[in-house]
C-alpha positions in Angstrom: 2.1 -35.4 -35.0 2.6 -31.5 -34.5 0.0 -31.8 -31.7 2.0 -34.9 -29.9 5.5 -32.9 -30.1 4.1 -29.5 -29.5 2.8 -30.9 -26.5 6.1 -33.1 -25.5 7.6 -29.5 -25.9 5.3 -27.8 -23.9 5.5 -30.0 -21.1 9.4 -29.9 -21.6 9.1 -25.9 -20.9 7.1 -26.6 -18.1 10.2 -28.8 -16.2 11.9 -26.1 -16.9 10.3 -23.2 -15.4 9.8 -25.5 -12.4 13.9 -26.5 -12.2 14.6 -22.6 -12.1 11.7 -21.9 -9.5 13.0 -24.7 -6.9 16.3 -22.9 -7.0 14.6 -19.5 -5.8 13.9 -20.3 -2.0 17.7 -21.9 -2.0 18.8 -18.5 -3.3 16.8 -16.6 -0.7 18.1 -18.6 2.2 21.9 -17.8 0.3 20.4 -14.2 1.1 20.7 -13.7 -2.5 18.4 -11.4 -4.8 16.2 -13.2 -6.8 14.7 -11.3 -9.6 11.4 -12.7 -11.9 11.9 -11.2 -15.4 10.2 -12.2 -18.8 11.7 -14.8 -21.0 12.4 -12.3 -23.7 15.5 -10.7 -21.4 17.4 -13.3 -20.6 20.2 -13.1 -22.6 20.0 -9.1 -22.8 19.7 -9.2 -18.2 22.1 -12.2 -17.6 24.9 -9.7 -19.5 23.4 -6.8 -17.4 23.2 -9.0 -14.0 27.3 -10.1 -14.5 27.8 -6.2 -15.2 26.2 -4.9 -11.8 27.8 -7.7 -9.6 30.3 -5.4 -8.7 27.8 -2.6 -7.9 25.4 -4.6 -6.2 27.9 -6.6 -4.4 26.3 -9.8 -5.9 25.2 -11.7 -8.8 21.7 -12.0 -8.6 19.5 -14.8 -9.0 17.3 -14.7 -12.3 14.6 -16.6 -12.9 12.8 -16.5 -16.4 9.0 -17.5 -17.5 6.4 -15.7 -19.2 5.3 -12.5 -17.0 1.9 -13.7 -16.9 3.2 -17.2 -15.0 6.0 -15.1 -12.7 2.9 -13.0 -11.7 0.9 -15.3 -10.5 3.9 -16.9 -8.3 4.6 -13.8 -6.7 0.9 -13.6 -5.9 0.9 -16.9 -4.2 3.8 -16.1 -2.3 7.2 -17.0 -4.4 9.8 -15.3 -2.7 11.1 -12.9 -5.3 12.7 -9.4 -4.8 12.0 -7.7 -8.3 9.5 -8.3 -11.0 10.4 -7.5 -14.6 7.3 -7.8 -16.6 7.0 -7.6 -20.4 3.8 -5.1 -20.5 2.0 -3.1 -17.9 -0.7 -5.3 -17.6 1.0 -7.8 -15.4 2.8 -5.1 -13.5 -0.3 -3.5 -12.5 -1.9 -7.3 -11.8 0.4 -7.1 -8.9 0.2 -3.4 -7.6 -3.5 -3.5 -7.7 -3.0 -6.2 -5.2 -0.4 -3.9 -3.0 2.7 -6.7 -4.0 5.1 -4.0 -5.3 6.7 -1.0 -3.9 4.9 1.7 -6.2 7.9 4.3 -5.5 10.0 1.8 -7.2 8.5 1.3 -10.4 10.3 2.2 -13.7 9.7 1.8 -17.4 12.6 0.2 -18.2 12.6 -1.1 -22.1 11.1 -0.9 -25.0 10.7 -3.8 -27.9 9.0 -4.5 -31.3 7.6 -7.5 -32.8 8.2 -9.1 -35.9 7.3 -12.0 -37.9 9.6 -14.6 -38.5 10.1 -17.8 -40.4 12.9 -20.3 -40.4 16.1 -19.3 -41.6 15.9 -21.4 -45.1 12.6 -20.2 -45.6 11.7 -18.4 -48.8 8.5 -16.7 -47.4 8.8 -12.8 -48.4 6.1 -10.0 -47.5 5.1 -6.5 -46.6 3.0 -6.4 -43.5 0.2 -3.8 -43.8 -3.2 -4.0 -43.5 -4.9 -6.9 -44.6 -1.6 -8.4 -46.1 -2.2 -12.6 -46.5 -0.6 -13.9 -43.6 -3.4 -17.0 -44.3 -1.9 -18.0 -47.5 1.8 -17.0 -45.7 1.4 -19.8 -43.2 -0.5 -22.2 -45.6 -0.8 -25.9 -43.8 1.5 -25.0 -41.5 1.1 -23.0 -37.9 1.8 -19.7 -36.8 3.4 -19.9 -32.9 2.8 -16.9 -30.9 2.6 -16.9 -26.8 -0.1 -17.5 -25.4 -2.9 -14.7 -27.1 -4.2 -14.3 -23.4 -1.6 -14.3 -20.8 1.6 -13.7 -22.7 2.4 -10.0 -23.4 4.0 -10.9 -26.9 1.1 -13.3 -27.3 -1.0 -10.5 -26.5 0.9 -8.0 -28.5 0.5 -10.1 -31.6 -3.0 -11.0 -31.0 -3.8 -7.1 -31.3 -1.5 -6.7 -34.4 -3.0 -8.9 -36.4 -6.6 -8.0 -35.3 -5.8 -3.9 -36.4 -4.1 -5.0 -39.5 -7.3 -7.3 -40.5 -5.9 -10.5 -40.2 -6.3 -12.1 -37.1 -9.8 -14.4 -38.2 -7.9 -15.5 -41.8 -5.2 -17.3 -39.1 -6.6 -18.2 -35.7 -7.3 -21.3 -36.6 -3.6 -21.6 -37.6 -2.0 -20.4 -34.3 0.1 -22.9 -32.0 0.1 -21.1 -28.8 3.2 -21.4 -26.7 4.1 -20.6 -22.6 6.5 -18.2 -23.8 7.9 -16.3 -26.4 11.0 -18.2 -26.6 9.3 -21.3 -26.7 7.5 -19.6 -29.9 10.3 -19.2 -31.5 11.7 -22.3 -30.8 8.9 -23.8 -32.7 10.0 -21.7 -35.4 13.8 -22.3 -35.2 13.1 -26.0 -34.9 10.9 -25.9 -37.9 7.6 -26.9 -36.6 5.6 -24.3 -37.5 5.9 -22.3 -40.4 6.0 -18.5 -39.1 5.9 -16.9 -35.5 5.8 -13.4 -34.2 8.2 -13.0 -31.6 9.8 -9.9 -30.2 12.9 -8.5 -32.5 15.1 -9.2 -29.6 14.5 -12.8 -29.7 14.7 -12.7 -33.4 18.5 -10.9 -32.8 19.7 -13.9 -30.7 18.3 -16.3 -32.9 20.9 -17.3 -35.7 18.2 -20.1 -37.0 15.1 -17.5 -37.9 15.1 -14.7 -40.4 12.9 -11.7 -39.3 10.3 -11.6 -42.5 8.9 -8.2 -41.5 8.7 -5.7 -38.2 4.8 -4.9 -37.4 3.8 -1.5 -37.5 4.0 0.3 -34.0 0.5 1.5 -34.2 -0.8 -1.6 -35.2 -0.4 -3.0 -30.9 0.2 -1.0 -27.3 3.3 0.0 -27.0 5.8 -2.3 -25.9 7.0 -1.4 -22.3 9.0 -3.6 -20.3 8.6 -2.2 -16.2 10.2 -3.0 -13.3 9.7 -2.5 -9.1 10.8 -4.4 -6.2 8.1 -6.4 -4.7 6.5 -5.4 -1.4 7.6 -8.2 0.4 11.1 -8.2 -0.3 13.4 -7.0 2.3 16.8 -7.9 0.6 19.6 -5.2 1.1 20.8 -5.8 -2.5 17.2 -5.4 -4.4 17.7 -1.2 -4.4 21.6 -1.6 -5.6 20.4 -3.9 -8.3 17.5 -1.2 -9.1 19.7 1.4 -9.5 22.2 -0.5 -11.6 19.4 -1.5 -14.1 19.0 2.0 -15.1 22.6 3.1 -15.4 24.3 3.9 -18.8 26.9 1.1 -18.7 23.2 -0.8 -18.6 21.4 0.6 -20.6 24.4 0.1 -23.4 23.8 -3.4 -23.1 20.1 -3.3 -23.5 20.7 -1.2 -26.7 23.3 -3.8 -28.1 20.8 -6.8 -27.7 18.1 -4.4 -29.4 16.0 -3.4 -26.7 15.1 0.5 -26.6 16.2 2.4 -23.2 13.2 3.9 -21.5 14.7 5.1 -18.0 17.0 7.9 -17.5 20.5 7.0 -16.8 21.4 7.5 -12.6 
């Protein structure tokens, strides 16, 4: 039954991502910016975005999937004007292929992840090295993103493999497209823990963060941005610029990313 609905759900996500990818050429021939971020900023970079319309002299046009899946759009051509990535690895997928502006590129956030559980749940632990996560999840599943493609996926993945952990519960894992479509398998009850990123967590009223993973256990979490190379709109710079401004980077903070840029 899990199986049959996490699939249902899966190819829900899917419809998604392709509603808010049909809307991207419209937006270009609006002569809109149209930005590719990661799932995990969308409510932190819609605040932002509404914040800089008045600098950029537009709203910009946001379109959210795992970094891995925007990546690979902008590589076969999808007309977007700045690529915010959750890791470095899918940053440098594209500038190794010459489709970003390397002058523009900016560490722009930080994150964590954690390990959550739904909301009611009465699951309690330390996380540390070689803590029972197995007997945490029992008969249940663990969602993460996707352990290959999806930076939290592949955050996680390494966690659990420094802490010891990671053969007791790969058998247990219920791989999403996204990390908000791991925790929505979470929220919705359907799996029994997930690690998401703490921001996620934050806006998630239905999950209760069971612990915060160790920042040596996993790469550092880095959030970059750059304009892509083929992007010619007037607006992508402004909106640049605005992303690393203070009023910006106080939203960030408030939705519980960490500010990596200077302030302009």
């Amino acid at each position: 039954m899990f199986r049959r609905e996490f699939g249902l759900r899966a190819i829900a996500m899917g419809g998604l991502a392709a509603t808010l990818m049909s809307a991207v050429p419209a937006a270009h021939a609006e002569g809109k910016v149209v930005v590719f971020a990661a799932a995990s900023l969308k409510d932190a970079l819609d605040a932002v975005n509404k914040t800089c319309e008045a600098d950029v002299g537009e709203a910009a046009t946001v379109s959210y999937a795992a970094s891995s899946a925007l990546a690979k759009q902008i590589e076969s051509g999808a007309p977007a004007d700045v690529f915010i990535s959750a890791d470095l690895d899918w940053m440098k997928y594209l500038s190794d292929r010459k489709l970003t502006k390397p002058d523009t590129e900016v560490k722009l956030l930080g994150n964590e992840i954690v390990l959550v559980a739904p909301k009611d749940s009465t699951v309690e632990t330390k996380i540390e090295s070689g803590f029972d996560l197995a007997r945490l999840v029992g008969d249940g599943k663990l969602a993460m993103g996707d352990v290959k493609a999806v930076p939290a996926g592949k955050y996680g993945k390494a966690a659990l493999e420094s802490l010891g952990v990671w053969s007791s519960v790969e058998g247990k894992v219920a791989q999403a497209e996204n990390v908000r479509a791991a925790l929505k398998l979470v929220s919705t009850g359907e799996a029994a823990l997930g690690i998401v990123y703490a921001t996620d967590a934050n806006a998630d009223k239905t999950v209760k963060v069971v612990g915060t993973f160790p920042e040596a256990s996993h790469p550092p979490i880095i959030y970059p941005v750059a304009q892509t190379a083929d992007s010619k709109d007037k607006h992508a710079a402004a909106l640049l610029k605005c992303l690393q401004t203070a009023k910006a980077g106080a939203l960030f903070k408030e939705y519980g990313f960490t500010v990596l840029a200077p302030s302009n």
